[in-house]
C-alpha positions, 0 to 999 in steps of 0.5 A: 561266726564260723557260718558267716566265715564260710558263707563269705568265699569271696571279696564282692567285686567294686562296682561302678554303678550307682548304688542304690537300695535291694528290695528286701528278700522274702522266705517262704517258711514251711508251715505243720501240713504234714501228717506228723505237723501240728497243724492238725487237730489238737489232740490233747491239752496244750498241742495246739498251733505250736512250731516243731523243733526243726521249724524253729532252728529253720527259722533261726536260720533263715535269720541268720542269712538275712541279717548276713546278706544285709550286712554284705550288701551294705558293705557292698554299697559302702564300698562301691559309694566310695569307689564311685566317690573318689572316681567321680572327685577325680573326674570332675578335677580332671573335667575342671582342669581340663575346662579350665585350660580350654578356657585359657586356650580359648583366652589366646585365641581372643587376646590374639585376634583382638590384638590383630583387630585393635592393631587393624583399627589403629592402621585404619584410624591413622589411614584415615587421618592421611587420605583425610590430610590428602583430601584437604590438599585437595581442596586447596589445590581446587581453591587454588585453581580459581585464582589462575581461571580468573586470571586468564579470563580476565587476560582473554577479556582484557585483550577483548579491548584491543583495537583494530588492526591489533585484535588479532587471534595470535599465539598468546590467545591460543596460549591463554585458551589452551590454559584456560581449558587446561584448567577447566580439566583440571578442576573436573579432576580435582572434584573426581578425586575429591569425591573418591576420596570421599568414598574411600574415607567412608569405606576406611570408617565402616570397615573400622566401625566393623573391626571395632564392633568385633573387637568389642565383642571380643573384649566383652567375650574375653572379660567373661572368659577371664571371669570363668576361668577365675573359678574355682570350687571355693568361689562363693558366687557360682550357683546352679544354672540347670538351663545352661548346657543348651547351645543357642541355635545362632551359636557359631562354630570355631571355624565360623568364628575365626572366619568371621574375624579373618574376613573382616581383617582381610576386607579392613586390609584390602580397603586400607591398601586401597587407600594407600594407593589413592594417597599415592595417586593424589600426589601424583595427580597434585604434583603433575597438575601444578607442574602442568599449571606452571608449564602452562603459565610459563608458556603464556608469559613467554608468549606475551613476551613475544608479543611484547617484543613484536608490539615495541618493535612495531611501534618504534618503527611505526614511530620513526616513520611517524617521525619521517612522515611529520617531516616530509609533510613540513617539507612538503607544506614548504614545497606548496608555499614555493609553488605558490609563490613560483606561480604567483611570481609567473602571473605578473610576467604573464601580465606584462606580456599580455599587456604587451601583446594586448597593447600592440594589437590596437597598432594602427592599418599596416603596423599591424605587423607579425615581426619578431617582437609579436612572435616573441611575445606570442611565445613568452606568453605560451611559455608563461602559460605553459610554466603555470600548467606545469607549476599548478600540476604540480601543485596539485601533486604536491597538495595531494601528496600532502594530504597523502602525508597527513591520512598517513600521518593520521594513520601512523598515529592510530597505529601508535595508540593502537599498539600503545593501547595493545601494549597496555593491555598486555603489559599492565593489565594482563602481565600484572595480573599474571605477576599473582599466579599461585606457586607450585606449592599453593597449587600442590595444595601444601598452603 
């Protein structure tokens, strides 16, 4: 023992190398070669092979070490085993607590974007179901718009029918044209923005499928997360998976994986603001249409109030002189029996006197006398002749003047059915039809 005391000078240093098993040390022993060893001949009886003395307490000696270097190399190895025992325990508990704040770290991190994403899906989803309201508006209002179109094509073929004179192109047909054009525009307007709208939708559901798909992920990601991080060193379904520390070659980087999140949340924005502002333009472009339609109509009416006006005007007027007219033409036709009967009463004087002078021409020889009775016959019967030329001018005047009254007549009546025909045209037919002019509301796709 006091060998041993003096062969251990000092405490073996802790190793942190694994331990492991030293070969095992070999010891030449010196054999009998010299000349006083029994290696040699025998020389007498039993001196044959035998160790001497100093052979044996070498060998016992080297005994001694062996067994001492074996003991302190297994105290070494027990030492170190649990040296390393306890530094290998506290560095997986540290590499495990570490990992497993990593893990709920990188739990934040998908909680917050999937929380930034299904919050981006439900803006786009609720977007979405306003542009869709908006496109509905719409296509009421397209809709609307065909009611007043057959309106005022009716109205230009209705006023197709008037008759001359009244077949004019006057202010109430450029108003009616200007209105039908003014729809047409419209209408081409309302089927552009019907069909952007249309895209803008599209959009709004693939940046949404988009968001969704990521947000999918994420909660698939965050629930195998959630899974890891509930591990422990108790759990019973951990096993061993040798393979699984290779990264995958498609793997991505924490700055491409937020990255990829934030590009899709700034182009789901971008093309929800995009679809705010489409909403404001359609209810601009609704509100300023019906305004514009309604301007437009209240033009048309007031124009075919004019019209009206002028129309019922022209044919009182036309009727009172219609009125003058027939009573001239009885005055006149009146006027012709008095000449008739002036020259009727101026044939028998005629008559008489040229009895006279007929009669007194048979007057025998000398009796054959110009005397003052002949003269004054003479000029009875040129004054008679004279009454009835002047009475029959003037009642050739006066039968053509009555023709005159009646093509006159026959005039001022056309007239009047014309601007009676025109007048129902325009107050029946048109202004009735214009009584069923959508309102403001139909025409800003609201019913």
């Amino acid at each position: 023992m006091a060998q041993t005391d003096v062969l251990l000078t000092k405490q073996p240093a802790p190793q942190t190398i694994p331990a492991c098993e030293l070969p095992l040390k070999l010891y030449d022993v010196a054999r009998n070669t010299g000349a006083y060893t029994s290696s040699g001949l025998a020389t007498a009886g039993f001196r044959t092979a035998k160790y001497l003395v100093d052979e044996w307490f070498q060998n016992c000696y080297a005994s001694y070490y062996q067994a001492f270097a074996d003991r302190d190399q297994s105290e070494r190895q027990r030492h170190e085993s649990r040296q390393l025992a306890a530094e290998t325990e506290a560095l997986a508990q540290r590499t495990q607590a570490d990992s497993t704040r990593k893990v709920g770290e990188r739990l934040q991190d998908i909680h917050c974007w999937k929380s930034e994403l299904q919050r981006e899906v439900g803006e786009l989803v609720a977007e979405t179901e306003l542009l869709l309201a908006q496109k509905q508006r719409l296509e009421r209002a397209l809709d609307a718009t065909a009611v007043p179109f057959s309106i005022v094509t009716d109205n230009l073929q209705c006023r197709e029918r008037r008759q001359h004179p009244d077949l004019v192109s006057d202010y109430v047909e450029k108003e009616l044209l200007k209105e039908a054009e003014l729809i047409r525009n419209i209408q081409e307007l309302l089927k552009r923005t019907i069909m952007q709208a249309v895209n803008q939708i599209r959009l709004n559901r693939e940046h949404k499928q988009v968001c969704e798909m990521d947000w999918s992920d994420k909660v698939e990601a965050y629930n195998i997360d959630e899974t890891c991080a509930g591990y422990h060193n108790q759990s019973t379904a951990v096993q061993f998976h040798p393979h699984s520390t290779k990264f995958e070659e498609s793997a991505s980087t924490p700055e491409t994986w937020a990255k990829f999140t934030q590009e899709n949340l700034v182009r789901a924005e971008r093309e929800r603001l995009a679809s705010c502002n489409l909403r404001e333009l359609i209810d601009c472009i609704l509100q300023d249409t019906a305004e514009d339609l309604r301007l437009q109509c209240d033009a048309v009416n007031l124009a075919f109030g004019r019209r009206l006006e002028e129309l019922e005007d022209a044919r009182h007027k036309l009727e009172h002189h219609l009125h003058k007219t027939l009573r001239e033409i009885t005055d006149q036709e009146h006027n012709i029996a008095e000449l008739k009967q002036a020259i009727k009463d101026k044939e028998v004087p005629l008559k008489v006197a040229e009895t006279r002078l007929y009669q007194r021409s048979h007057r025998p020889n000398v009796e054959l006398c110009r005397d003052t009775a002949q003269l004054r016959l003479v000029s009875e019967v040129e004054e008679l002749n004279m009454s009835l030329s002047a009475l029959r001018e003037k009642l050739l005047e006066a039968e053509q003047s009555l023709r005159n009254l009646e093509d006159t007549r026959m005039s001022l009546e056309k007239d009047i059915a014309v601007k009676t025909n025109s007048l129902f045209i325009d107050r029946q037919k048109c202004m009735t039809h214009r009584a069923h002019y959508p309102t403001v509301l139909r025409l800003a796709g609201y019913q």
